[in-house]
MMTF fields as JSON, N, C-alpha, C and O atoms, coordinates in Angstrom:
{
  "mmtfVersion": "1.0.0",
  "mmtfProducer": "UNKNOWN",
  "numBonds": 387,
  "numAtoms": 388,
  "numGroups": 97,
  "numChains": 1,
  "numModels": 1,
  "chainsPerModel": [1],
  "groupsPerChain": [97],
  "chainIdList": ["A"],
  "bondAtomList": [4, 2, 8, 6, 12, 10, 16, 14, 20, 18, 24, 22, 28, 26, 32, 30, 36, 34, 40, 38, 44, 42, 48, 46, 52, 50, 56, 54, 60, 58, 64, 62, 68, 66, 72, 70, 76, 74, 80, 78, 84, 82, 88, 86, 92, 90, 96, 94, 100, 98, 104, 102, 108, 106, 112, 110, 116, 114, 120, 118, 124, 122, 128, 126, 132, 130, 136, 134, 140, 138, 144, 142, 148, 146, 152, 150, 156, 154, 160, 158, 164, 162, 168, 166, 172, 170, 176, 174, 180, 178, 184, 182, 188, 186, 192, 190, 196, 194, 200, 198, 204, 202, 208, 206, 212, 210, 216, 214, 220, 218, 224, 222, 228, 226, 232, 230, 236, 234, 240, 238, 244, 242, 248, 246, 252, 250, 256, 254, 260, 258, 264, 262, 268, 266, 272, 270, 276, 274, 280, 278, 284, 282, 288, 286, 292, 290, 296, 294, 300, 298, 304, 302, 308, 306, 312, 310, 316, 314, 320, 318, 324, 322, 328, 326, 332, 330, 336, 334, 340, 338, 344, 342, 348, 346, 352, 350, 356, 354, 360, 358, 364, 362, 368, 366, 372, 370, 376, 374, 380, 378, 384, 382],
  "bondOrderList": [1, 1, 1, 1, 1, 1, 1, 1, 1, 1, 1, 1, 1, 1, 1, 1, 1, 1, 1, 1, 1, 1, 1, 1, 1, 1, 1, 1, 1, 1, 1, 1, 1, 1, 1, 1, 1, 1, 1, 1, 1, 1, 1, 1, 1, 1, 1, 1, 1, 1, 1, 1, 1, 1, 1, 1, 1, 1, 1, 1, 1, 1, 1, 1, 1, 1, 1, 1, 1, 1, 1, 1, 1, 1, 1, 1, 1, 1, 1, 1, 1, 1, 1, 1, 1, 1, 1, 1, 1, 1, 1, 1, 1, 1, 1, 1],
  "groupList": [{"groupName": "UNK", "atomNameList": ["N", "CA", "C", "O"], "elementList": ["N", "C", "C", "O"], "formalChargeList": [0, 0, 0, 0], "bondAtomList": [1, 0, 2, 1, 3, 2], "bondOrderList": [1, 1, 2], "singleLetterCode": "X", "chemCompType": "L-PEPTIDE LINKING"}],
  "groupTypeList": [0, 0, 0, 0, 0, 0, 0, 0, 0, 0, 0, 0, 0, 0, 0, 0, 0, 0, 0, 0, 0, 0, 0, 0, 0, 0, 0, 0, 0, 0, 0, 0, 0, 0, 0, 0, 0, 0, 0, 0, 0, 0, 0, 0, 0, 0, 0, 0, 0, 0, 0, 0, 0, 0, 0, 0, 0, 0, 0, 0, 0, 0, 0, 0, 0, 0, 0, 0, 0, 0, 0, 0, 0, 0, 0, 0, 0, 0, 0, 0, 0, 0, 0, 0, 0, 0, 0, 0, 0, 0, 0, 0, 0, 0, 0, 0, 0],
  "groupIdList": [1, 2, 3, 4, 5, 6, 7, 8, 9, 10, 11, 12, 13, 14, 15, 16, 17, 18, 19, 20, 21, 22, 23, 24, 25, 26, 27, 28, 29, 30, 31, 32, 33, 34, 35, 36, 37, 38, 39, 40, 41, 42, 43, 44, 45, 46, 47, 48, 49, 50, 51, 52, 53, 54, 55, 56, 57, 58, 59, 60, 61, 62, 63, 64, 65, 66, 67, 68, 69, 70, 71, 72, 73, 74, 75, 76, 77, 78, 79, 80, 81, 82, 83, 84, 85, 86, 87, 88, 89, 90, 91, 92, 93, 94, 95, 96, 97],
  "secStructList": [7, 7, 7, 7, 7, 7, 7, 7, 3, 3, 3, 3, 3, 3, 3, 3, 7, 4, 4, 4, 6, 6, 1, 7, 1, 6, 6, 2, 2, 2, 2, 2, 2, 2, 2, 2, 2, 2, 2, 2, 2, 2, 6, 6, 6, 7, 1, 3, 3, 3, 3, 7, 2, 2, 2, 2, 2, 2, 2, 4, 4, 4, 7, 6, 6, 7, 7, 7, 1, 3, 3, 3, 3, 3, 3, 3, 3, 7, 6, 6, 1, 3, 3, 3, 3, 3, 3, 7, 7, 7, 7, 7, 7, 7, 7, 7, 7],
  "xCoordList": [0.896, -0.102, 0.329, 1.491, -0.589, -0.399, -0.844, -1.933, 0.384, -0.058, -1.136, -1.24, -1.893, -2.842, -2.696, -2.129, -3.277, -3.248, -4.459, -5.587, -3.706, -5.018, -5.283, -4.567, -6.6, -7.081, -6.642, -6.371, -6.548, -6.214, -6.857, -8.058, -6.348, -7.336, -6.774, -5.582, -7.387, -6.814, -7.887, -9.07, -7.128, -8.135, -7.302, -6.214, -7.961, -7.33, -7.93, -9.055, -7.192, -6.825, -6.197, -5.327, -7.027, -6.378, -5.628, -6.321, -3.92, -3.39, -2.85, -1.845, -3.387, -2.569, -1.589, -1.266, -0.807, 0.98, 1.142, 2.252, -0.021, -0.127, 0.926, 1.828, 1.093, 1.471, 3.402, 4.302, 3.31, 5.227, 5.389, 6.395, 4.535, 4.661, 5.242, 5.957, 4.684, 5.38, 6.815, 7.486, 7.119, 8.686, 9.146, 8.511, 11.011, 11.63, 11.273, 10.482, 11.753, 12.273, 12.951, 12.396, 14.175, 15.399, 14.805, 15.674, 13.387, 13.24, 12.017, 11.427, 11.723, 10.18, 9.433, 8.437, 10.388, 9.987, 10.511, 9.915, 11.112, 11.976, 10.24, 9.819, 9.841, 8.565, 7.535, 6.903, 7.281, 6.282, 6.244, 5.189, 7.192, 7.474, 7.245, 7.347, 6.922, 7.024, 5.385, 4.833, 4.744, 3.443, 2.923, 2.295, 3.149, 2.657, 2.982, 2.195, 4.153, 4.033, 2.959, 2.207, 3.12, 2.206, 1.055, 0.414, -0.128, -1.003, -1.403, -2.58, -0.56, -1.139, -0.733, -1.127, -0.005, -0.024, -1.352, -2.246, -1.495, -2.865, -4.132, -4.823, -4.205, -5.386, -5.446, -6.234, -4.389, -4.396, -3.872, -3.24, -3.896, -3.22, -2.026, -2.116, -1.275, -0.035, 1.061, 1.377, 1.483, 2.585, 4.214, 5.094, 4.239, 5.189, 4.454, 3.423, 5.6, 4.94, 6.039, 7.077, 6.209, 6.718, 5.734, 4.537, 6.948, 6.481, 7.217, 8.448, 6.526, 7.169, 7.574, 7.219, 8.795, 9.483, 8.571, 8.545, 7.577, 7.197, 6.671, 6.949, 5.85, 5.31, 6.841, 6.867, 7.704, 8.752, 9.553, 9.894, 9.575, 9.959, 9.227, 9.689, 7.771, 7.016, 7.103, 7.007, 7.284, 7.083, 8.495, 8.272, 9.696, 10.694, 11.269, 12.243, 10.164, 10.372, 10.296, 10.401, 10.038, 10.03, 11.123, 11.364, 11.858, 12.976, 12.51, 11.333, 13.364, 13.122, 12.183, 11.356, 12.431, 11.269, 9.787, 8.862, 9.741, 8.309, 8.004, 8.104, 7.293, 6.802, 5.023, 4.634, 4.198, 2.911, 2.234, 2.641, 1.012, 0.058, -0.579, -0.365, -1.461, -1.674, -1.446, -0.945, -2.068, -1.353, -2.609, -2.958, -3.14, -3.954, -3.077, -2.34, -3.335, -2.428, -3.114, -3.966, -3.02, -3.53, -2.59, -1.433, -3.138, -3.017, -3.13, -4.171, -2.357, -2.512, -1.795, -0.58, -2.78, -2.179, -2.39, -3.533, -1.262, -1.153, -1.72, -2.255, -1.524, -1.917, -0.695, -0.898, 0.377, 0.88, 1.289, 2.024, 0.523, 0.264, 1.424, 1.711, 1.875, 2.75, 1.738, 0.613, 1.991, 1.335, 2.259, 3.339, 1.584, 2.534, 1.848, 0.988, 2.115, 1.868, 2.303, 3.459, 1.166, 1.686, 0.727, -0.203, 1.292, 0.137, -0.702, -0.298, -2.048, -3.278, -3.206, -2.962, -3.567, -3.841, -4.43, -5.364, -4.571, -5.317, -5.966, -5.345, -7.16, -7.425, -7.66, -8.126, -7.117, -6.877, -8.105, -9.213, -8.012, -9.52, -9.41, -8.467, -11.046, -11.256, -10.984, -10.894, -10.802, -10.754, -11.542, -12.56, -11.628, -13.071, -12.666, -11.686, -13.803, -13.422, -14.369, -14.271],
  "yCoordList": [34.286, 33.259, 31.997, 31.626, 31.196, 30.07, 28.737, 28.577, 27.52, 26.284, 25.857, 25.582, 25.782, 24.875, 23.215, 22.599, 22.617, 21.12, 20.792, 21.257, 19.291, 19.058, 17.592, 16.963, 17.266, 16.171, 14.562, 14.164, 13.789, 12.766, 11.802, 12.01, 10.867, 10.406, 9.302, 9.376, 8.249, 6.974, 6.542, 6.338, 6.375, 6.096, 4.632, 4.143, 4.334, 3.041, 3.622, 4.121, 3.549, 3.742, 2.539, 1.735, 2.693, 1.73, 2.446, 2.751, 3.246, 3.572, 3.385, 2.683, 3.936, 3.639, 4.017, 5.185, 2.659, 2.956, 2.995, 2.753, 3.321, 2.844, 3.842, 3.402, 5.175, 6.397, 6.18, 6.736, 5.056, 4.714, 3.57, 2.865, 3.354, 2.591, 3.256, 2.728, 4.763, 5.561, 6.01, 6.096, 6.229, 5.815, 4.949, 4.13, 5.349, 3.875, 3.204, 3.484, 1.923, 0.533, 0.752, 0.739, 1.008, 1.292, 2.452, 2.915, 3.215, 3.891, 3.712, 4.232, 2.665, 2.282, 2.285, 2.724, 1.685, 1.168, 2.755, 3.17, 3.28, 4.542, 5.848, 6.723, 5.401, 6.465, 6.525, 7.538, 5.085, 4.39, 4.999, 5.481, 5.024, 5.77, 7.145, 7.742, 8.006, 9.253, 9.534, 10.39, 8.794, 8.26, 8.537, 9.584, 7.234, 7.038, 8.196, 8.459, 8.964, 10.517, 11.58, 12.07, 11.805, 12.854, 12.468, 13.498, 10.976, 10.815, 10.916, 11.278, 10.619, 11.13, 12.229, 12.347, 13.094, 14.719, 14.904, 15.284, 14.617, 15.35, 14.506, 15.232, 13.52, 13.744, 12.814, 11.883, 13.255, 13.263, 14.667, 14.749, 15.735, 17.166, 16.842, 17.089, 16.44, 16.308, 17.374, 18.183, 17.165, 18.374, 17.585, 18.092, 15.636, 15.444, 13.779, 13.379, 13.119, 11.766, 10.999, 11.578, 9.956, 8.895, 7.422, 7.136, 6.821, 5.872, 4.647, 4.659, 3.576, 1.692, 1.289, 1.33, 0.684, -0.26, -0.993, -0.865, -1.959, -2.652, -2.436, -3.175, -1.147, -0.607, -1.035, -2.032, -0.25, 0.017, -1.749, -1.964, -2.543, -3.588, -4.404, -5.288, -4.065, -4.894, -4.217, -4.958, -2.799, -2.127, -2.657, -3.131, -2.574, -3.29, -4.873, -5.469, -5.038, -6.883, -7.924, -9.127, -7.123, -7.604, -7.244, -7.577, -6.282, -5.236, -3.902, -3.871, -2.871, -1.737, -1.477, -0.566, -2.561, -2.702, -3.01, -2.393, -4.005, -4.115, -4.423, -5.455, -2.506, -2.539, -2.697, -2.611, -3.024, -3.232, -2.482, -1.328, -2.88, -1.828, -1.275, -0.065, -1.804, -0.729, -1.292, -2.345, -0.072, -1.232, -0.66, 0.52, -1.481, -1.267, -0.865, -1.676, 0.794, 1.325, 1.698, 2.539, 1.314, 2.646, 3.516, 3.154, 5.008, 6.079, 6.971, 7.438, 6.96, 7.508, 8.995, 9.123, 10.218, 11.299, 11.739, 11.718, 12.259, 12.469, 14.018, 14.656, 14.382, 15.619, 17.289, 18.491, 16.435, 17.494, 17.747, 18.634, 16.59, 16.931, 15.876, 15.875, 15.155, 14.425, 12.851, 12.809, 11.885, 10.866, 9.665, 9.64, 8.498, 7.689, 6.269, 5.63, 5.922, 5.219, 3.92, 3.843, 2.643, 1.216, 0.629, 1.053, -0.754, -1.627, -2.223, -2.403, -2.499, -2.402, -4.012, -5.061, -3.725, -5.311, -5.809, -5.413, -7.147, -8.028, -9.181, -9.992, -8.966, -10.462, -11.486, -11.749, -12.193, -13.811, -14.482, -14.044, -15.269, -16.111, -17.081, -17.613, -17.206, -17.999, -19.245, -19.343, -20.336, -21.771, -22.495, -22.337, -23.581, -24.358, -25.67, -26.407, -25.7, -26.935, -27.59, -28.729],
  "zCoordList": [9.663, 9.506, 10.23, 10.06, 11.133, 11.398, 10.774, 10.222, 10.958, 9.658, 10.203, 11.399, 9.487, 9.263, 9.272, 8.369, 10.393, 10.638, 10.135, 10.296, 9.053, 8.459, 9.153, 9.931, 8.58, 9.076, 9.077, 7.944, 9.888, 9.35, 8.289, 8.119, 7.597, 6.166, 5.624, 5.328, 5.416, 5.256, 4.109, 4.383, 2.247, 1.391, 0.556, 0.857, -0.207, -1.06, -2.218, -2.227, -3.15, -4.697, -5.505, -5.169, -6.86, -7.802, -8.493, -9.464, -8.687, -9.288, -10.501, -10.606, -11.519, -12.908, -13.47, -13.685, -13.873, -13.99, -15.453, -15.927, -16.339, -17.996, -18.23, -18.944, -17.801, -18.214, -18.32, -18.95, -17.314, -17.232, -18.259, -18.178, -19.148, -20.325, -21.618, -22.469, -21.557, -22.194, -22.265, -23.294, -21.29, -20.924, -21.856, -22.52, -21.847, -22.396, -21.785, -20.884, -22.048, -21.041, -20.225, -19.126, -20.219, -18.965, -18.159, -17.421, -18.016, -16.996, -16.419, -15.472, -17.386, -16.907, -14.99, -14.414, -14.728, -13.057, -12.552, -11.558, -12.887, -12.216, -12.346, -11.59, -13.431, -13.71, -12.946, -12.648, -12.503, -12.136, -10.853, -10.44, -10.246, -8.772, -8.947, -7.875, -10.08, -10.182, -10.315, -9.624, -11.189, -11.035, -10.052, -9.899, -8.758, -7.801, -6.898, -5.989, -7.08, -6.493, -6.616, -5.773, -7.995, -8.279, -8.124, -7.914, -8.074, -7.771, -6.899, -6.869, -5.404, -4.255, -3.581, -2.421, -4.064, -4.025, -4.427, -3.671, -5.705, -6.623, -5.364, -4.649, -5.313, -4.428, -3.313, -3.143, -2.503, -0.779, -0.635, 0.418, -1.261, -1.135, -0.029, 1.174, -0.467, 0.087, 0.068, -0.804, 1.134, 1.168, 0.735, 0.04, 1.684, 0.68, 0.917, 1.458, 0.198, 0.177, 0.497, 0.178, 0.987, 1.751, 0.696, 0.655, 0.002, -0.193, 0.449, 0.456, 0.994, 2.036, 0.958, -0.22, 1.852, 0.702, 0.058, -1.167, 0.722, 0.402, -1.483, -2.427, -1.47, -2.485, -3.635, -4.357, -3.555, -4.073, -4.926, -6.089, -3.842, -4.031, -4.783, -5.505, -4.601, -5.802, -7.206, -8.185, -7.406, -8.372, -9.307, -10.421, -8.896, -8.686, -9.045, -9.504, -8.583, -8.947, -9.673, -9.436, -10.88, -12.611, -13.535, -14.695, -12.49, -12.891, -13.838, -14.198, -14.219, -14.497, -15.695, -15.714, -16.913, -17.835, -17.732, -18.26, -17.008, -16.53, -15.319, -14.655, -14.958, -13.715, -14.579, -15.744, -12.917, -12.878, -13.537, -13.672, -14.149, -15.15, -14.113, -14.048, -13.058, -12.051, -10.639, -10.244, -9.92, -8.286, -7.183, -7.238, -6.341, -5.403, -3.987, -3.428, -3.425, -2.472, -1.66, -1.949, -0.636, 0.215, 0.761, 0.975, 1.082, 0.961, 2.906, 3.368, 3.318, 4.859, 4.915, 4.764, 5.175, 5.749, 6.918, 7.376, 7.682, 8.868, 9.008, 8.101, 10.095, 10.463, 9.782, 9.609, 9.633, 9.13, 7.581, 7.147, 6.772, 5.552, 4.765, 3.568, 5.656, 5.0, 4.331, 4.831, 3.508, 2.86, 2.769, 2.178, 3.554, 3.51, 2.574, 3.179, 1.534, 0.259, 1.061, 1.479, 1.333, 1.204, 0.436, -0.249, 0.784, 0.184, 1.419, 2.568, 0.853, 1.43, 2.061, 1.466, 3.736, 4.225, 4.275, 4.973, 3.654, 3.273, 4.437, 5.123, 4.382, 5.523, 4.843, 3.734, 5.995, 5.828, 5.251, 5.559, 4.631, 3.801, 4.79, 5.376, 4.834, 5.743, 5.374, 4.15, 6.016, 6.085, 5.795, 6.469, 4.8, 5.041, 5.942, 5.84, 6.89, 7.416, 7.555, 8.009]
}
């Protein structure tokens, strides 16, 4: 059998991190990343996932007890099934002048 190349696909999701609340404390932020795994396996059908620091460092940045209740990501898969998790870019607000 030959692999199958899938399509490319670029979505934004509001991910919910309520579920790493369940967790202790001391693994809280560690879950949260496990979360944000299995969510975009489950629906970017991912083969693996790649999450940016960036993601990581915010999840991170309250320290291990309290990570974010949810997080706005977007979601990019490539052609060979891999998913690469950042955070979503924001445009600039306009100016009043």
């Amino acid at each position: 059998m030959s692999e199958e190349k899938m399509e490319e696909l670029t979505r934004t999701y509001v991910v919910p991190l309520g579920v790493a609340f369940e967790a202790p404390p001391y693994r809280r932020a560690k879950k949260a990343v496990i979360v944000i795994r299995a969510f975009a396996t489950r629906h970017m059908k991912a083969k693996q996932v790649k999450i940016d620091s960036e993601v990581n460092e915010l999840i991170w940045a309250r320290g291990i007890k309290r990570p974010p209740r949810r997080m706005t990501l977007e979601m990019e898969r490539d052609e060979d099934g891999v998913v690469t998790v950042k955070l979503p870019e924001s445009e600039p607000e306009p100016e009043n002048a």
